[in-house]
Structures are given as C-alpha cells and as structure tokens.
N, C-alpha and C positions, 0 to 999 in steps of 0.2 A: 397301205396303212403303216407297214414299218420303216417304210422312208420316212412316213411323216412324223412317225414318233422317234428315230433319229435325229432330224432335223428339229424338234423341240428341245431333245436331251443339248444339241450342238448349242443352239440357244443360249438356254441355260447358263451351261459350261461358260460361254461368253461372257454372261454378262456377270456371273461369279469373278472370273477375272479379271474383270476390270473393275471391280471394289476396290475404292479408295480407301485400306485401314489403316492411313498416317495420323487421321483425327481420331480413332477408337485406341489405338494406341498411344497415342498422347491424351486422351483423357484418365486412360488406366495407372498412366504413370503422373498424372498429376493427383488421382486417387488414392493412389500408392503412397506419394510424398506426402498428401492434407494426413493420412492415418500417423504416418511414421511421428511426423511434427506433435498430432495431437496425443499419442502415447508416449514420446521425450516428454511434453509437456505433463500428462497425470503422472508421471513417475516421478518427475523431478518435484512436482508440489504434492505429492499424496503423501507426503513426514509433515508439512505445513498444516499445523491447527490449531498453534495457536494466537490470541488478541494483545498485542502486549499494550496495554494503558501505562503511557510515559513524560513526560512531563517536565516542568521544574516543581518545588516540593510548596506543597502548599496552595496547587491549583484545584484541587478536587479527585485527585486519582483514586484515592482510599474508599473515600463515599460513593463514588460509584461503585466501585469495585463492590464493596459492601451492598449496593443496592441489587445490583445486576446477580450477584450467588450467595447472597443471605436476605434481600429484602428487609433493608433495614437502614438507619443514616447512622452510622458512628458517631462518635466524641472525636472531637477535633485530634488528630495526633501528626507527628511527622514519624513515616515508616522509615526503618533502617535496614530492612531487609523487605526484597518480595513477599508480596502474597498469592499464591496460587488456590483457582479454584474453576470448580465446574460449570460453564454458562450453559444454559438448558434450554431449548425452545422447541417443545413439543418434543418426538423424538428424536430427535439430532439434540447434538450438544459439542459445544470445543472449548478448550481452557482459557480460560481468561488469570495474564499475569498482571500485575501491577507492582510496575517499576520503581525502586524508590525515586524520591526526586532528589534529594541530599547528594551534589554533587561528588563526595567522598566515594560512594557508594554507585551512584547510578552507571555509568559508564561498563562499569564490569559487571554489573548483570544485565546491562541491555546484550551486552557481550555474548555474554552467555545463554540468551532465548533468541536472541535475533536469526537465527537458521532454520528455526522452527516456525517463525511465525509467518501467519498468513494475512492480519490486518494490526495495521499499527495506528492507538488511534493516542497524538498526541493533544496533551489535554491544555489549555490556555485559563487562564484565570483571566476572567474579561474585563476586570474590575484595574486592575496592578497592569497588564499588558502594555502599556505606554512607559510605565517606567522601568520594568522589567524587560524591554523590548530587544536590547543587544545580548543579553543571556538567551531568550526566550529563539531567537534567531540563530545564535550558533549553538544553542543544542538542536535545536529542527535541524539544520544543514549537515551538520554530522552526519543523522539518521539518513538523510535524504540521501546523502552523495555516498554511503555504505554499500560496496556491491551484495550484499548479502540482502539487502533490502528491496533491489529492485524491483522484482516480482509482488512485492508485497501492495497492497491497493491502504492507502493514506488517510486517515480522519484526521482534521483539527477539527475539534472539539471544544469551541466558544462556550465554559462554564461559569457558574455564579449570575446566568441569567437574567434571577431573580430582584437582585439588585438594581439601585436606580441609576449608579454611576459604570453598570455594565458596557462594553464599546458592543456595535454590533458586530456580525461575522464579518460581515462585506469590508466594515472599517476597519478590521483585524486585519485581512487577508490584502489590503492596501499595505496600512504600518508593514504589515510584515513580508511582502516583496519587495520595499522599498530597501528595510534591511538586509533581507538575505540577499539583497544587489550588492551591499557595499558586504558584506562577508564574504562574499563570492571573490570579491575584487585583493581583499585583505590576504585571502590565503591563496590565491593565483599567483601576487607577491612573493610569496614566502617561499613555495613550489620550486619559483624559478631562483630564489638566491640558494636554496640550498640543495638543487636537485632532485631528481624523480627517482621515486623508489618505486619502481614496475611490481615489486610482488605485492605491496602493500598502498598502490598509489589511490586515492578515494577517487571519485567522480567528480567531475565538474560539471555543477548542475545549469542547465538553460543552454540557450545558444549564444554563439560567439559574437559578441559585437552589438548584442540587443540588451535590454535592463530586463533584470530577472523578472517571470515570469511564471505562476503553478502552471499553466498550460505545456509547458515548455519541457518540460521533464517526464522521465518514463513513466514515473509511478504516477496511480490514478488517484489523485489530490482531491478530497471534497470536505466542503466547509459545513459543519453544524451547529446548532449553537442548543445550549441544555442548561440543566438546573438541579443537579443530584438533591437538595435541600427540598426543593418542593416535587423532586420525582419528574421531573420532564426530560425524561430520555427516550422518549419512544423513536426520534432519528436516529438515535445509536445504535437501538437494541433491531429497528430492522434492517440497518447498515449490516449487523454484525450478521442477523438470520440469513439475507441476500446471500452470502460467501461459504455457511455451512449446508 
C-alpha cells in the first residue's frame, strides 16, 4: 500500500512538471498591459468634461446653448465672449461652453477649453453652408488637425433644420470633405515652403494619396442634423448623455 501511494505521489509530481505555463504567463501579462493602457487612459481623460459648441458666428451656437441650460430660445445676438454653463441629464451633468463664432475672438478661447474638453460639437448653419463653405472648412480643419483634440469624439451638427432651403446632413458632409480635400492640399503647400515646426506642427488629417475623408481620421466624426428654434435636438443631447 505505501508503494502504491508512492507511485501516485511520483505521478503527480510528473505531470505537475510537465505544465505548460508559457500560455498562463502570457495571458497575465497581456492582462497586465489591457489594465495598465486602460488606467493611462482614465487618467489622461478624467480632467476631460467638457462640450465645447463651436462654430462660425451666426449658425445657432447661443440658442442651443440657451436651450440645452436654460430651456429657452434667445433673441438673436452675436456673442463676444463665452458662455459657460451646467448641462444636466439626470444625475450626471458636464459643462457645456459656447464658443464665440466672431473670428476676433474665437480662436483664443477655443484655445483656451480645448484641453478640457471631451466632445466638440461644431455647429453648421444648413441654410448659408454652401456659401459659407471655405470659412466653414478651414475652421473645422484647425479643430480637427489640433493635437489637443484628438481624443476628443466630433459632432457636426446640421442646424436651422427647420427651414425650407436647409442642405441635408449627408449633402453637408459631401460639400464639406470635398473642401477639407483642398484645405488639406492648401496648407501641405505652405508646411513645405516654409518648414516644420515639430513643437507646434498640427496634424495632417486623412491618408496620404486618397481625397479627404471623415472616416479617415482619429477622431469619431458623426453627422446630426437639429433645429434649436423648434427644439429638435434630442441627437445631441443623447450624443452628449452617451459620453457622461
């Protein structure tokens, strides 16, 4: 009897040592790296909260704004400064900025929220977008090609709906890859006549050699289309809920 339970222990022992743990070990360490990545990641965006509504001036930014933390449509006005306020959706809530559009003005306070924010949703006036469309494009491109923006997930935001000579989104987001091809192409130009400046060099957005493209680029692009005047923002406001 204690031969034979020798001979089990010997066993055992055997087949203990001949465990393959190359695959338990490389799972652990691939569990290791998916944790490490996803806590670089909540760190890095846990200051990220807030929405900045951006624009050129005169597309609708104000009256949403208005709508989304006051419930209410304004009197037409062109803001010259931000307006900051609390968007609320049950209990979560994140700040909602609204950028001015007055060229003077905009650039230095998108400046100055762009690090904080976590959804940028620029606003288009659907009505003027065809003749507005070379402005309309190289403010988008700015934004887009911003390292500080990359993380950031995208709204354009097809407003004035309401309207009969509104474009739809789809015909938006045509016009306006067709432009941001040649703006792309304009400042690729410019880059090379007068040199890279590595600390401050913007991105170039899409792939090389293909016609610009939303799918093409880091951030997550999606098209809406609303109506601040008659209140149809409900793709917005669950765009915005998705992200808090």
């Amino acid at each position: 009897m204690d031969k034979l339970n020798e001979n089990t222990r010997e066993k055992k022992e055997i087949k203990l040592d001949n465990i393959d743990v190359t695959p338990i070990l490389a799972a652990l360490i691939v569990g290791f790296i998916a944790v490490a990545l996803f806590v670089i990641f909540r760190r890095r965006s846990a200051g990220r909260r807030d929405f900045l509504l951006t624009g050129l001036t005169e597309a609708g930014k104000s009256a949403i704004f208005m709508q989304l933390v006051h419930n209410k449509f304004p009197d037409t006005f062109t803001s010259m400064k931000e307006n900051v306020g609390e968007y609320r959706s049950g209990h979560v809530s994140g700040r909602l900025v609204d950028i001015p559009g007055h060229y003077r003005v905009r650039d230095k306070c998108f400046e100055q929220y762009k690090r904080n924010a976590k959804g940028i949703i620029f606003v288009v006036d659907s009505v003027t977008i065809q003749k507005d469309i070379r402005d309309v494009a190289d403010t988008l491109y700015t934004i887009l090609a911003d390292t500080a923006t990359q993380p950031c997930s995208v709204l354009i935001l097809c407003n004035k709906q309401d309207l009969t000579t509104a474009k739809s989104s789809q015909v938006i987001k045509s016009l306006l890859e067709k432009e941001l091809n040649t703006v792309r192409d304009t400042r690729s130009r410019k880059l090379q006549s007068v040199g890279d400046d590595e600390v401050n060099k913007p991105i170039t957005l899409g792939k090389v050699g293909r016609d610009f493209e939303f799918s093409h680029i880091s951030q997550n692009v999606q098209f809406f289309e609303s109506s601040a005047k008659e209140k149809q923002l409900s793709d917005l406001t669950d765009w915005i809920d998705r992200m808090l």
